[in-house]
PDBQT receptor file of N, H, CA, C and O in Angstrom, charges set to zero:
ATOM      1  N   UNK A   1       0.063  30.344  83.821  1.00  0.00    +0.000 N 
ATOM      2  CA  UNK A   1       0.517  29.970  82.520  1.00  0.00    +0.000 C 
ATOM      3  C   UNK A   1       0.984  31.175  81.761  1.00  0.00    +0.000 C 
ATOM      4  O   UNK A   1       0.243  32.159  81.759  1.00  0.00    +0.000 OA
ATOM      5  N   UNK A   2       1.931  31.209  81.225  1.00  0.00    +0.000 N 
ATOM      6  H   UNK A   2       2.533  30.410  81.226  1.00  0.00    +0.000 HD
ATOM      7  CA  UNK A   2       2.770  32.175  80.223  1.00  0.00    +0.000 C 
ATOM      8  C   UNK A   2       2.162  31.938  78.690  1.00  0.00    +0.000 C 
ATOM      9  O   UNK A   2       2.250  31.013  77.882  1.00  0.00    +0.000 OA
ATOM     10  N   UNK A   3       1.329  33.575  78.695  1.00  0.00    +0.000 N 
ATOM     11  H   UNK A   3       1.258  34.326  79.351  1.00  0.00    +0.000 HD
ATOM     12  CA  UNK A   3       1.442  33.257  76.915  1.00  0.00    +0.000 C 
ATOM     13  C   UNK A   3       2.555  33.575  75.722  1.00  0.00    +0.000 C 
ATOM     14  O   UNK A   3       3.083  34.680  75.601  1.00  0.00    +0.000 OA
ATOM     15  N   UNK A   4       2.728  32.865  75.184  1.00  0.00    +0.000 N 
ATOM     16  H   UNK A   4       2.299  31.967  75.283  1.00  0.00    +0.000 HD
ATOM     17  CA  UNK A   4       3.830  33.129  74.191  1.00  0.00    +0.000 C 
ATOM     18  C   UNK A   4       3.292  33.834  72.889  1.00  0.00    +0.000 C 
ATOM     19  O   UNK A   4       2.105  33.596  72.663  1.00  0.00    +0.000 OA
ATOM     20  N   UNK A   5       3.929  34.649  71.995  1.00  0.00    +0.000 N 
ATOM     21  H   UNK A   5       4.892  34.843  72.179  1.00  0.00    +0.000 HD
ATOM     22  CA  UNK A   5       3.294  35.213  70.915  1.00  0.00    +0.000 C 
ATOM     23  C   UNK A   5       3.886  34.635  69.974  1.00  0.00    +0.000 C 
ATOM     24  O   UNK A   5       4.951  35.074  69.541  1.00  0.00    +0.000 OA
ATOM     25  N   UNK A   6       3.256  33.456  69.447  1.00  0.00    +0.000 N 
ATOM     26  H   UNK A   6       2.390  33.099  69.799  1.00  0.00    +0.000 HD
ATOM     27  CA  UNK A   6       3.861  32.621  68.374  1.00  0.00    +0.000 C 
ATOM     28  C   UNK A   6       3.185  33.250  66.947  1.00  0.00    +0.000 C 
ATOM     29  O   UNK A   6       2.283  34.083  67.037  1.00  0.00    +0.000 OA
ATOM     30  N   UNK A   7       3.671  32.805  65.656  1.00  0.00    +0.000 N 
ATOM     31  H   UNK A   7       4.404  32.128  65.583  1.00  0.00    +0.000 HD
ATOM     32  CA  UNK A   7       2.773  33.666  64.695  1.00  0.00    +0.000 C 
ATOM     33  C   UNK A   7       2.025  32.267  64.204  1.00  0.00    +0.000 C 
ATOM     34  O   UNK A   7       2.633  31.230  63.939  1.00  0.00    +0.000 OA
ATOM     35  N   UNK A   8       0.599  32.439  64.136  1.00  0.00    +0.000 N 
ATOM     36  H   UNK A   8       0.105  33.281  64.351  1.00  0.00    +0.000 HD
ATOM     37  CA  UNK A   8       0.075  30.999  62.815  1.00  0.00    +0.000 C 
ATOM     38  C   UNK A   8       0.638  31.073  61.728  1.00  0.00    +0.000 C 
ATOM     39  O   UNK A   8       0.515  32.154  61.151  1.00  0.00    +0.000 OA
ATOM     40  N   UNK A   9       1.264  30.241  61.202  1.00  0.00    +0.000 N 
ATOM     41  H   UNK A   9       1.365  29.364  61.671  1.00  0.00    +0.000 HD
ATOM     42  CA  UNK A   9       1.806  30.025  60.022  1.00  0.00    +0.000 C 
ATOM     43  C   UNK A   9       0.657  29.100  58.910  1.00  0.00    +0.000 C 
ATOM     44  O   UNK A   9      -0.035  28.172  59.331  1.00  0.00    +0.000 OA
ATOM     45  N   UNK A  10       0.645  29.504  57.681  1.00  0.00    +0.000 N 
ATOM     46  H   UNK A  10       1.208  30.257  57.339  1.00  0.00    +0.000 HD
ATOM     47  CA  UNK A  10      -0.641  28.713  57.162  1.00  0.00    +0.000 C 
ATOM     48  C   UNK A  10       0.463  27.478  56.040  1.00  0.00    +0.000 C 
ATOM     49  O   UNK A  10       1.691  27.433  55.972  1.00  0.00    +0.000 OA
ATOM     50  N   UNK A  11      -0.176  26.952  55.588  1.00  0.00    +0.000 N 
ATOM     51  H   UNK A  11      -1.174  26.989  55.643  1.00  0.00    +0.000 HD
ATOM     52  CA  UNK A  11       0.615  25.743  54.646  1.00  0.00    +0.000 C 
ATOM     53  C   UNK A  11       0.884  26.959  53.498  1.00  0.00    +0.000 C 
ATOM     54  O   UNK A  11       0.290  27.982  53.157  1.00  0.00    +0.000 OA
ATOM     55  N   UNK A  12       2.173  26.224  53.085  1.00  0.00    +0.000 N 
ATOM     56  H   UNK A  12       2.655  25.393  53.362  1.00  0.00    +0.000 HD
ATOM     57  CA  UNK A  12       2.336  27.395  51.326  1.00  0.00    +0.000 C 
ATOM     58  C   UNK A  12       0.956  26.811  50.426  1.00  0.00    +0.000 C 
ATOM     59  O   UNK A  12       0.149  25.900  50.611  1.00  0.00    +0.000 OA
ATOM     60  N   UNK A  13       1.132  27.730  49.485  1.00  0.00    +0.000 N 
ATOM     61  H   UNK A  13       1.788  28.469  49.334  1.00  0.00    +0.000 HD
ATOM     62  CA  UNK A  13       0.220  27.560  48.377  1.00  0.00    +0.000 C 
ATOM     63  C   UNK A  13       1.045  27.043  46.723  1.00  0.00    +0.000 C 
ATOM     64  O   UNK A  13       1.957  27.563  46.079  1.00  0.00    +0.000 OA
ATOM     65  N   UNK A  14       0.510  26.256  46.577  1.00  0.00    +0.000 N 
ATOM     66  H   UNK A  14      -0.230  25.834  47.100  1.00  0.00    +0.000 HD
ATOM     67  CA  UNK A  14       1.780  25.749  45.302  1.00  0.00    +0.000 C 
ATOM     68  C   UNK A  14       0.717  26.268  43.916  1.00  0.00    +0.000 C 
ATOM     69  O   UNK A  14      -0.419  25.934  43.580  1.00  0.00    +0.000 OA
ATOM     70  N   UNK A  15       1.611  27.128  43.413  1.00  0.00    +0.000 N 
ATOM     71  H   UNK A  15       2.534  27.399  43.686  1.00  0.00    +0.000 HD
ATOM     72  CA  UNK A  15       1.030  27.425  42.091  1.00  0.00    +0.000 C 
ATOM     73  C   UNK A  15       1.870  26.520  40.522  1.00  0.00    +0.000 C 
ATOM     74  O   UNK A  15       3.100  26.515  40.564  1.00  0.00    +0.000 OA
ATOM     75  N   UNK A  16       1.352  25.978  39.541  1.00  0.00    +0.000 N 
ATOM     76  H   UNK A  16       0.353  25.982  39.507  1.00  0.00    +0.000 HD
ATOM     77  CA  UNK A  16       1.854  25.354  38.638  1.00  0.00    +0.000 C 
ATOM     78  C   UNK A  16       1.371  25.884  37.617  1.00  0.00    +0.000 C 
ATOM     79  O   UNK A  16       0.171  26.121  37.474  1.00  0.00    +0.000 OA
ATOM     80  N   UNK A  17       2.551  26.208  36.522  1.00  0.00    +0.000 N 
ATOM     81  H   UNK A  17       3.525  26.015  36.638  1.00  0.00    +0.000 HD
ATOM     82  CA  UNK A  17       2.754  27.288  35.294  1.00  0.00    +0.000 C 
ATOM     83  C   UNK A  17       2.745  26.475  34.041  1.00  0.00    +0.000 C 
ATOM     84  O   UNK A  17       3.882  26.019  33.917  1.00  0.00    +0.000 OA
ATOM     85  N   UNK A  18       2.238  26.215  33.384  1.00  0.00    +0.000 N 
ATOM     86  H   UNK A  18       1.315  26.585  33.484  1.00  0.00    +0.000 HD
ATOM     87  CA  UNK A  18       2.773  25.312  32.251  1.00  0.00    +0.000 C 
ATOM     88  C   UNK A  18       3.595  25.618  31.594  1.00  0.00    +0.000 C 
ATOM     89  O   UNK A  18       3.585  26.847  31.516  1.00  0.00    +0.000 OA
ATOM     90  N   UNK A  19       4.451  25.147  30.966  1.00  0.00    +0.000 N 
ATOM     91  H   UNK A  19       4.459  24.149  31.030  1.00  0.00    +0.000 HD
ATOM     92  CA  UNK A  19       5.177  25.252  30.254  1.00  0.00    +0.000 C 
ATOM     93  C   UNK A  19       5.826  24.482  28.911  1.00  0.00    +0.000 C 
ATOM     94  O   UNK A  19       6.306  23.353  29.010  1.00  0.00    +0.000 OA
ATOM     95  N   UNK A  20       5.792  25.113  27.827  1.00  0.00    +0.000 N 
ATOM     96  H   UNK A  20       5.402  26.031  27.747  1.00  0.00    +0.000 HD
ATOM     97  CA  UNK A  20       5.549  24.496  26.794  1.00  0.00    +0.000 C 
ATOM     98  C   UNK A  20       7.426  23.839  26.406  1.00  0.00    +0.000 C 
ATOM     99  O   UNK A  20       8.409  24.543  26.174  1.00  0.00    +0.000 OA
ATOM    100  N   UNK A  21       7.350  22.258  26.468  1.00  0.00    +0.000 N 
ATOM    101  H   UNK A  21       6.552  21.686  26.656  1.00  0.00    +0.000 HD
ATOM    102  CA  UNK A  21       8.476  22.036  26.336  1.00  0.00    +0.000 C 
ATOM    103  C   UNK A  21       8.689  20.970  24.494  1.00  0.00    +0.000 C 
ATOM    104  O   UNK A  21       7.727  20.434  23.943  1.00  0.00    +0.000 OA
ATOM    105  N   UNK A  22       9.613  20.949  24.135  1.00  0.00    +0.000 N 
ATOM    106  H   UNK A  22      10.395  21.384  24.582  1.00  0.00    +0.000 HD
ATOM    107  CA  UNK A  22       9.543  20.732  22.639  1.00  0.00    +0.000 C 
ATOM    108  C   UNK A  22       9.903  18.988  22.550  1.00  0.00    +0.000 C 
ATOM    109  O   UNK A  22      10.944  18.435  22.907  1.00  0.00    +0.000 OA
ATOM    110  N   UNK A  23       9.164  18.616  22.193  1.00  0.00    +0.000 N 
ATOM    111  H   UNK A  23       8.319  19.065  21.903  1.00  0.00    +0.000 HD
ATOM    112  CA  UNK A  23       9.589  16.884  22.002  1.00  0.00    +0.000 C 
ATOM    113  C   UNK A  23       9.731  16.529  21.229  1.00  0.00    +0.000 C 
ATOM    114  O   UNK A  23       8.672  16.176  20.709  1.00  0.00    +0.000 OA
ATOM    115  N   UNK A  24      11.139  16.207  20.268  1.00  0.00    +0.000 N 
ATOM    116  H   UNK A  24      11.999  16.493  20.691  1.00  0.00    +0.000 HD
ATOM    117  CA  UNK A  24      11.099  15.727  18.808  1.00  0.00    +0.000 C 
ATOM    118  C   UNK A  24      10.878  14.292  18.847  1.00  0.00    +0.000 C 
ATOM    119  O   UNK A  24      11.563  13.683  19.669  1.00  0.00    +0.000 OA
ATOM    120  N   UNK A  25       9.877  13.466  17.966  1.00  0.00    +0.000 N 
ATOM    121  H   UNK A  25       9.321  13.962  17.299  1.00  0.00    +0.000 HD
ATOM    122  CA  UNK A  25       9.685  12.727  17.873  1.00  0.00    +0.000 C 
ATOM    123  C   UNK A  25       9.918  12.189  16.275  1.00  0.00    +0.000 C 
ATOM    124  O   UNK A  25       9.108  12.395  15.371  1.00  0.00    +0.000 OA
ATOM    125  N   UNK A  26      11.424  11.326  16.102  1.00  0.00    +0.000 N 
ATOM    126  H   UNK A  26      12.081  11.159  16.837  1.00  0.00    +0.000 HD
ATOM    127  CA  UNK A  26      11.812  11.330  14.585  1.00  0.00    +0.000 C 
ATOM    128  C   UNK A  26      10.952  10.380  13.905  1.00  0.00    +0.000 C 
ATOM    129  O   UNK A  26      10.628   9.291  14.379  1.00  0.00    +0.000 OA
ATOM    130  N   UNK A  27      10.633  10.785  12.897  1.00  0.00    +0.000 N 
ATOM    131  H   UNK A  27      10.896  11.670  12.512  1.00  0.00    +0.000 HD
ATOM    132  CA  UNK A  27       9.902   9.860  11.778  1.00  0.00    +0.000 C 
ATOM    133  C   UNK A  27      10.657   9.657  10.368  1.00  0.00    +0.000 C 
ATOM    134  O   UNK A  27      11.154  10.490   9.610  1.00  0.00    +0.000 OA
ATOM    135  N   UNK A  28      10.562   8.187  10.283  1.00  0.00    +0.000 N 
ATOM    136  H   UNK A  28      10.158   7.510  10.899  1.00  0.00    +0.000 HD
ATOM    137  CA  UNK A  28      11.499   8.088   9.283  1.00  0.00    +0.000 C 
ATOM    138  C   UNK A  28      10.724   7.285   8.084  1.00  0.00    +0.000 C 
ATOM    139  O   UNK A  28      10.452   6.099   8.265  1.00  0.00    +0.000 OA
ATOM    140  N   UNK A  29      10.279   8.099   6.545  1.00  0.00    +0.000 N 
ATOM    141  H   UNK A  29      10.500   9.063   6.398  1.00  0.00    +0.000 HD
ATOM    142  CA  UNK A  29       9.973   7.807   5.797  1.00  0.00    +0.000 C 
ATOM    143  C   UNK A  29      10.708   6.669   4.959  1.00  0.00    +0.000 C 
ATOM    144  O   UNK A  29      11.787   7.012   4.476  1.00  0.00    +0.000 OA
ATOM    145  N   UNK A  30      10.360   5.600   4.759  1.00  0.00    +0.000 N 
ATOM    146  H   UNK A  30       9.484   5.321   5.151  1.00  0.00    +0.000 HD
ATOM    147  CA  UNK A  30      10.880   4.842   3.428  1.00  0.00    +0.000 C 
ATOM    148  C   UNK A  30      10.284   4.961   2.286  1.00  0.00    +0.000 C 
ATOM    149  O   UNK A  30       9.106   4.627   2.161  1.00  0.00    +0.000 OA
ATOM    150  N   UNK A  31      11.282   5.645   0.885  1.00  0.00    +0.000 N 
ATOM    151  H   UNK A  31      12.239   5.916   0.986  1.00  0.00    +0.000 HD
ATOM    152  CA  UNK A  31       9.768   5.368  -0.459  1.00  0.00    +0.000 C 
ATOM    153  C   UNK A  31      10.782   4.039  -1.374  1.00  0.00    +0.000 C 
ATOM    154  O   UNK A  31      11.964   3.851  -1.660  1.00  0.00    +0.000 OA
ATOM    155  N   UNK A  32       9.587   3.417  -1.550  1.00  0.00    +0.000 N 
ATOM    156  H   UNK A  32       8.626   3.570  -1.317  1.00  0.00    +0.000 HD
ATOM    157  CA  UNK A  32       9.991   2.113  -2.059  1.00  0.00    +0.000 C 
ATOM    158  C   UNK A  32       9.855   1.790  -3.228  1.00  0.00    +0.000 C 
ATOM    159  O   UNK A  32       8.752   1.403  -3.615  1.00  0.00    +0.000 OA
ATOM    160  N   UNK A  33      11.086   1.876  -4.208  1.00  0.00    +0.000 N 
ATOM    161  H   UNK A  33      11.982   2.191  -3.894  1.00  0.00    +0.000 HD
ATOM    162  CA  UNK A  33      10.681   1.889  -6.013  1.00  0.00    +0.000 C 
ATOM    163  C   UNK A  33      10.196   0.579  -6.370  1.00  0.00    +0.000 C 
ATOM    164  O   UNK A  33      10.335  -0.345  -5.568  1.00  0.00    +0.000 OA
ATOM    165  N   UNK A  34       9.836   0.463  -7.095  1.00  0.00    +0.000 N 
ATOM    166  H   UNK A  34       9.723   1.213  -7.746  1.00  0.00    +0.000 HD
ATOM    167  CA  UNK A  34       9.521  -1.133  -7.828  1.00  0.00    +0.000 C 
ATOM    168  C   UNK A  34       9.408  -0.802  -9.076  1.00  0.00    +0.000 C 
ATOM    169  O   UNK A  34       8.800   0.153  -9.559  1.00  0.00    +0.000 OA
ATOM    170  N   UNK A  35      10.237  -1.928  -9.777  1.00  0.00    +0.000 N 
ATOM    171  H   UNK A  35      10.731  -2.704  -9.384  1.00  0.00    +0.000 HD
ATOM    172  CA  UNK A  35       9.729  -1.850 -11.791  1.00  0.00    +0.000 C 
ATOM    173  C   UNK A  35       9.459  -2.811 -11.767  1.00  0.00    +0.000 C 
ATOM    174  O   UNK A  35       9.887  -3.861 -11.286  1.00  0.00    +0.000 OA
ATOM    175  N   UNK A  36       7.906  -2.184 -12.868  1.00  0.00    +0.000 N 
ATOM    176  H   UNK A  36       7.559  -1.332 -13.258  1.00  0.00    +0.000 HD
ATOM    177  CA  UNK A  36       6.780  -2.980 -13.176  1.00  0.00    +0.000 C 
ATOM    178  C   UNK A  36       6.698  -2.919 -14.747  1.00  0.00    +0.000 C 
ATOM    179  O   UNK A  36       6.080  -1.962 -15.212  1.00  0.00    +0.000 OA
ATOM    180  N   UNK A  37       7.319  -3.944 -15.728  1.00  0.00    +0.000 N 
ATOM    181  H   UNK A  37       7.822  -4.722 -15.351  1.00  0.00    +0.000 HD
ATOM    182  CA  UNK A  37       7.033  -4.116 -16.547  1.00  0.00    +0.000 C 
ATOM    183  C   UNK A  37       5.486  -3.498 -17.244  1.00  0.00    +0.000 C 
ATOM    184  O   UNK A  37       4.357  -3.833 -16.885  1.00  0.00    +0.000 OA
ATOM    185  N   UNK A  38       5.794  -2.661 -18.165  1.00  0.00    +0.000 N 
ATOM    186  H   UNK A  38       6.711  -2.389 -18.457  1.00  0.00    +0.000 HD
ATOM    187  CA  UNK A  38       4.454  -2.074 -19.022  1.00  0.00    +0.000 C 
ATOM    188  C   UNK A  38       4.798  -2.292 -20.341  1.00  0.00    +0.000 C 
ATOM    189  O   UNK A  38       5.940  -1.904 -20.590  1.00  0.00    +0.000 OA
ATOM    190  N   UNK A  39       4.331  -2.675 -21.072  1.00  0.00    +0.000 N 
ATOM    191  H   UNK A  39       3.404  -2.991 -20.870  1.00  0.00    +0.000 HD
ATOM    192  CA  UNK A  39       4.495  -3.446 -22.743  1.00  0.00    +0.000 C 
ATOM    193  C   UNK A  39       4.357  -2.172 -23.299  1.00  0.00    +0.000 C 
ATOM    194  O   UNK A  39       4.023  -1.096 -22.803  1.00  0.00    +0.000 OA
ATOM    195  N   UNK A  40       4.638  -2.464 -24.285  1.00  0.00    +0.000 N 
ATOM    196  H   UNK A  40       4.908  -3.338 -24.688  1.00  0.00    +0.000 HD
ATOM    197  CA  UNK A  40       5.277  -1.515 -25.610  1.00  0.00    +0.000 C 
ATOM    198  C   UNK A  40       4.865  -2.166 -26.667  1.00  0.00    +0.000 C 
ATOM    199  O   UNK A  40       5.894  -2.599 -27.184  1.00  0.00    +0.000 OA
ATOM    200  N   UNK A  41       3.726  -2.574 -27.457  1.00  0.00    +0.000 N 
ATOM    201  H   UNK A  41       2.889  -2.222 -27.037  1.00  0.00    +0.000 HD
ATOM    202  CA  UNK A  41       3.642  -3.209 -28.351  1.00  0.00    +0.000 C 
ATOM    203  C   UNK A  41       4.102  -2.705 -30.044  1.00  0.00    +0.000 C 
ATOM    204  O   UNK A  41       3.363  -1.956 -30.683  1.00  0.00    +0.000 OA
ATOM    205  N   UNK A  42       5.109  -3.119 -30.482  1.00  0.00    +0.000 N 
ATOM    206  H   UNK A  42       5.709  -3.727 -29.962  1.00  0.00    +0.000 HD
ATOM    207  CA  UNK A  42       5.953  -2.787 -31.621  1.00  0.00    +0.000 C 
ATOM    208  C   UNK A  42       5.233  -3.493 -33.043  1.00  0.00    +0.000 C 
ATOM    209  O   UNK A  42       5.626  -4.659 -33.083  1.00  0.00    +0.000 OA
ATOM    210  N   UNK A  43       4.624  -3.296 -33.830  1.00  0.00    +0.000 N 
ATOM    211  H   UNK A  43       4.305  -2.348 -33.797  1.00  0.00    +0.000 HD
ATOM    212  CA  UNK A  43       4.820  -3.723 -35.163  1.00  0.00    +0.000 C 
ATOM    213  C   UNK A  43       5.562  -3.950 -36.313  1.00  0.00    +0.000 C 
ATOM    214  O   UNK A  43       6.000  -2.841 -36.617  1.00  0.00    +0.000 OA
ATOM    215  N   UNK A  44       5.945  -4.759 -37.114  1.00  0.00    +0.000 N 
ATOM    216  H   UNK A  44       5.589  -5.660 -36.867  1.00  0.00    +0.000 HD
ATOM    217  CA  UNK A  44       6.913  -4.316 -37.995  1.00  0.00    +0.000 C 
ATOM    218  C   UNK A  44       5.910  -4.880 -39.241  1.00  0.00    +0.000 C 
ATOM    219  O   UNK A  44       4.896  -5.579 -39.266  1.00  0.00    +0.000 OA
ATOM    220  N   UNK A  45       6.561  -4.346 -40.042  1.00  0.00    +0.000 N 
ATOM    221  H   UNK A  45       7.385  -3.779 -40.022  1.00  0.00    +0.000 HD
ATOM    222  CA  UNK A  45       5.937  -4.786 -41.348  1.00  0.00    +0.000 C 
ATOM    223  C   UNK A  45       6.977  -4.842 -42.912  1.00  0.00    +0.000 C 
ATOM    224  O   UNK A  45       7.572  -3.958 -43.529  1.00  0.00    +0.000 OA
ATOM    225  N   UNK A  46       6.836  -6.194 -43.111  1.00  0.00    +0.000 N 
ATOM    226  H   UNK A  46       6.353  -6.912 -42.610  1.00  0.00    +0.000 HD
ATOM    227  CA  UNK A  46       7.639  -6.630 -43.971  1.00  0.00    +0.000 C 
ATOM    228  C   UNK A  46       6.648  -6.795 -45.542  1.00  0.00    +0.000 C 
ATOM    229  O   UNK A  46       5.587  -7.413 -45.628  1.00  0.00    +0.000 OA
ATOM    230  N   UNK A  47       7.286  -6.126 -46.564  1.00  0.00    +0.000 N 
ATOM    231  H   UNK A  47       8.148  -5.624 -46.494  1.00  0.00    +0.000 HD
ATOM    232  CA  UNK A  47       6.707  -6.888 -47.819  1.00  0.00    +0.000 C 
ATOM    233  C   UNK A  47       7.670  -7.645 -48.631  1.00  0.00    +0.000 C 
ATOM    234  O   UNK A  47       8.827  -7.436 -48.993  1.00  0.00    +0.000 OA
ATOM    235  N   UNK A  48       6.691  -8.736 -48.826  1.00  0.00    +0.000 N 
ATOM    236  H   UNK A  48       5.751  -8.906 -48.532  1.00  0.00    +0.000 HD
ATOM    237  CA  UNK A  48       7.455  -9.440 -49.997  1.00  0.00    +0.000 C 
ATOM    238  C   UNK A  48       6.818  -9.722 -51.273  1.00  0.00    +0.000 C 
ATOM    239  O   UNK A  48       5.725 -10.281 -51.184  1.00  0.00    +0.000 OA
ATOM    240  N   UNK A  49       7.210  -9.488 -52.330  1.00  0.00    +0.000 N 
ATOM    241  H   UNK A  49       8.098  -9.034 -52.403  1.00  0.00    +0.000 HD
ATOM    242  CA  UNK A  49       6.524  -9.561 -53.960  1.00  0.00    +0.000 C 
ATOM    243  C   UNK A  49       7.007 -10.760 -54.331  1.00  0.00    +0.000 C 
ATOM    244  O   UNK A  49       8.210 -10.964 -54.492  1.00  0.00    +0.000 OA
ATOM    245  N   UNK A  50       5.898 -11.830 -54.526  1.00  0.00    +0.000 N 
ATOM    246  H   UNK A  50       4.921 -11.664 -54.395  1.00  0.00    +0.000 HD
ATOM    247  CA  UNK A  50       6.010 -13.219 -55.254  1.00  0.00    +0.000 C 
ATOM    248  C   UNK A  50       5.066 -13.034 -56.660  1.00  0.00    +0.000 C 
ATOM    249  O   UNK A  50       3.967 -12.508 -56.487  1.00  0.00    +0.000 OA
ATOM    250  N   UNK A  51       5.419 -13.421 -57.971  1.00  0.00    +0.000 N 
ATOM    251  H   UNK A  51       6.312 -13.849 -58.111  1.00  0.00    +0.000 HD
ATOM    252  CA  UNK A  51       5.132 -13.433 -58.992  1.00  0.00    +0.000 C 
ATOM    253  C   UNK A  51       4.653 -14.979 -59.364  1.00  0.00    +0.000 C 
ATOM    254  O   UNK A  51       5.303 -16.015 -59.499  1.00  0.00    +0.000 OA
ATOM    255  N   UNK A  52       3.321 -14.704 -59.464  1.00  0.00    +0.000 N 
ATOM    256  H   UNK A  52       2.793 -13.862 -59.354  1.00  0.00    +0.000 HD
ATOM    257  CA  UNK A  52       2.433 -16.213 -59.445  1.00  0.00    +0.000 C 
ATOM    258  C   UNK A  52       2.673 -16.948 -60.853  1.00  0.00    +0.000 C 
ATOM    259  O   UNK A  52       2.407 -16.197 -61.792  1.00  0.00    +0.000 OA
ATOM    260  N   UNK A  53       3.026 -17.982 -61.165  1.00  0.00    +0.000 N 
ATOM    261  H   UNK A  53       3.242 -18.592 -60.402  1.00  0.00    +0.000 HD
ATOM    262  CA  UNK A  53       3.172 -18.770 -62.524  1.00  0.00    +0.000 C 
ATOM    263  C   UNK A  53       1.564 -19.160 -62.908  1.00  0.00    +0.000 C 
ATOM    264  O   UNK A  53       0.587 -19.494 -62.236  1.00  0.00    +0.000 OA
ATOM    265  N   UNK A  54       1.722 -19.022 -63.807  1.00  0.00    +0.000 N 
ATOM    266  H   UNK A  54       2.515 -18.751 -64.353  1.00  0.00    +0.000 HD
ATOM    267  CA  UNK A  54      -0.042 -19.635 -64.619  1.00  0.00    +0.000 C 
ATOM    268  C   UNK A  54       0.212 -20.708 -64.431  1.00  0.00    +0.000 C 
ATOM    269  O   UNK A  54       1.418 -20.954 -64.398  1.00  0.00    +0.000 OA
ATOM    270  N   UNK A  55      -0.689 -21.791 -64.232  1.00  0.00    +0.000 N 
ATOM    271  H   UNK A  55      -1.669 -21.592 -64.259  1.00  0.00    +0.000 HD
ATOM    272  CA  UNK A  55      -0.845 -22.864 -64.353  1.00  0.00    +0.000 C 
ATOM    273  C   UNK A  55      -1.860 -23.068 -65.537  1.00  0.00    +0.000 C 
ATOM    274  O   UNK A  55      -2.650 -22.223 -65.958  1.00  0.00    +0.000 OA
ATOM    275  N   UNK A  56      -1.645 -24.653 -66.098  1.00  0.00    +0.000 N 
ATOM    276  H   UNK A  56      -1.003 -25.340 -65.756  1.00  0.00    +0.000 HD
ATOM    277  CA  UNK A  56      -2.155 -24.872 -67.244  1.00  0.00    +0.000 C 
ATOM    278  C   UNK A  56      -3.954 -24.596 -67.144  1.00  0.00    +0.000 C 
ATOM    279  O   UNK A  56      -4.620 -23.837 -67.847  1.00  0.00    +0.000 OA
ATOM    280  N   UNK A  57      -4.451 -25.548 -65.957  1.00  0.00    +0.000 N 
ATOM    281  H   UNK A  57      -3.910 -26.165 -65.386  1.00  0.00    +0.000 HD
ATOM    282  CA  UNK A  57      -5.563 -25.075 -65.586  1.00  0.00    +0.000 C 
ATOM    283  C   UNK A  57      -6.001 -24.078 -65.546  1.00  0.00    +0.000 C 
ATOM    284  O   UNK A  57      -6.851 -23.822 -66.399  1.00  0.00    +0.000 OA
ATOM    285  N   UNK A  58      -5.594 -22.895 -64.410  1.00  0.00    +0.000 N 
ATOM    286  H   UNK A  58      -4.904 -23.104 -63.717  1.00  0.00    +0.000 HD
ATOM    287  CA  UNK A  58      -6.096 -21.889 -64.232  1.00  0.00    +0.000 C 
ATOM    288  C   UNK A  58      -6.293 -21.020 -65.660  1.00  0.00    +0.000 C 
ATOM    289  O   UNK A  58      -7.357 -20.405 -65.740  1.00  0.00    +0.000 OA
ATOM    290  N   UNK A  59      -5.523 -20.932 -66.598  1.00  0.00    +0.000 N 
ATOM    291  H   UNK A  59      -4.659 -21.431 -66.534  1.00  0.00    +0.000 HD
ATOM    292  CA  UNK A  59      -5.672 -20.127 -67.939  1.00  0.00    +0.000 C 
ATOM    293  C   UNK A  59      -6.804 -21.235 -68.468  1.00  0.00    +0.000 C 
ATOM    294  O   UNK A  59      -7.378 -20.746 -69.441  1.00  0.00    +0.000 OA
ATOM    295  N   UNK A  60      -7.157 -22.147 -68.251  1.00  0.00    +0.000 N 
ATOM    296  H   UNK A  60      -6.691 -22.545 -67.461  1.00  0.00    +0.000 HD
ATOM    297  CA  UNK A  60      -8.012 -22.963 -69.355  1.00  0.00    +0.000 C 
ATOM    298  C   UNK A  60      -9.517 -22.490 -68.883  1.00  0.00    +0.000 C 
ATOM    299  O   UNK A  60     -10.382 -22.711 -69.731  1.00  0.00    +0.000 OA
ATOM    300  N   UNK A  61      -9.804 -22.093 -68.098  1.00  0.00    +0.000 N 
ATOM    301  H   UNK A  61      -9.102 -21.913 -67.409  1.00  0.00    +0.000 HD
ATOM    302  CA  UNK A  61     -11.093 -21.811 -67.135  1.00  0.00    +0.000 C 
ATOM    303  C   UNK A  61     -11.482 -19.966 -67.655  1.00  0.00    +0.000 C 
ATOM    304  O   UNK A  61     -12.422 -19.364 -67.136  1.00  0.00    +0.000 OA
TER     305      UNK A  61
């Protein structure tokens, strides 16, 4: 029998690097107005001058 000089070869070795890759993920805000009635409470103020008549009674008392 003939020996041959073959070389052992072994399996590769796999090395894994991480690597930081960028993922935009869009977000989309809605701002949502609403009018909401809030009162205002207003006064007014009116005068009026009435001049009372005597009555016969009332002066007799």
């Amino acid at each position: 029998m003939r020996q041959t000089n073959r070389a052992i070869r072994a399996s590769p070795i796999d090395y894994y690097h991480p690597q930081q890759v960028d993922v935009i993920h869009q977000i989309q805000v809605v701002r949502r107005h609403h009018c909401v009635p809030v009162y205002n409470h207003v006064t007014t103020v009116s005068l009026k001058t009435s001049i009372a008549a005597i009555s016969p009674e009332s002066a007799a008392s």
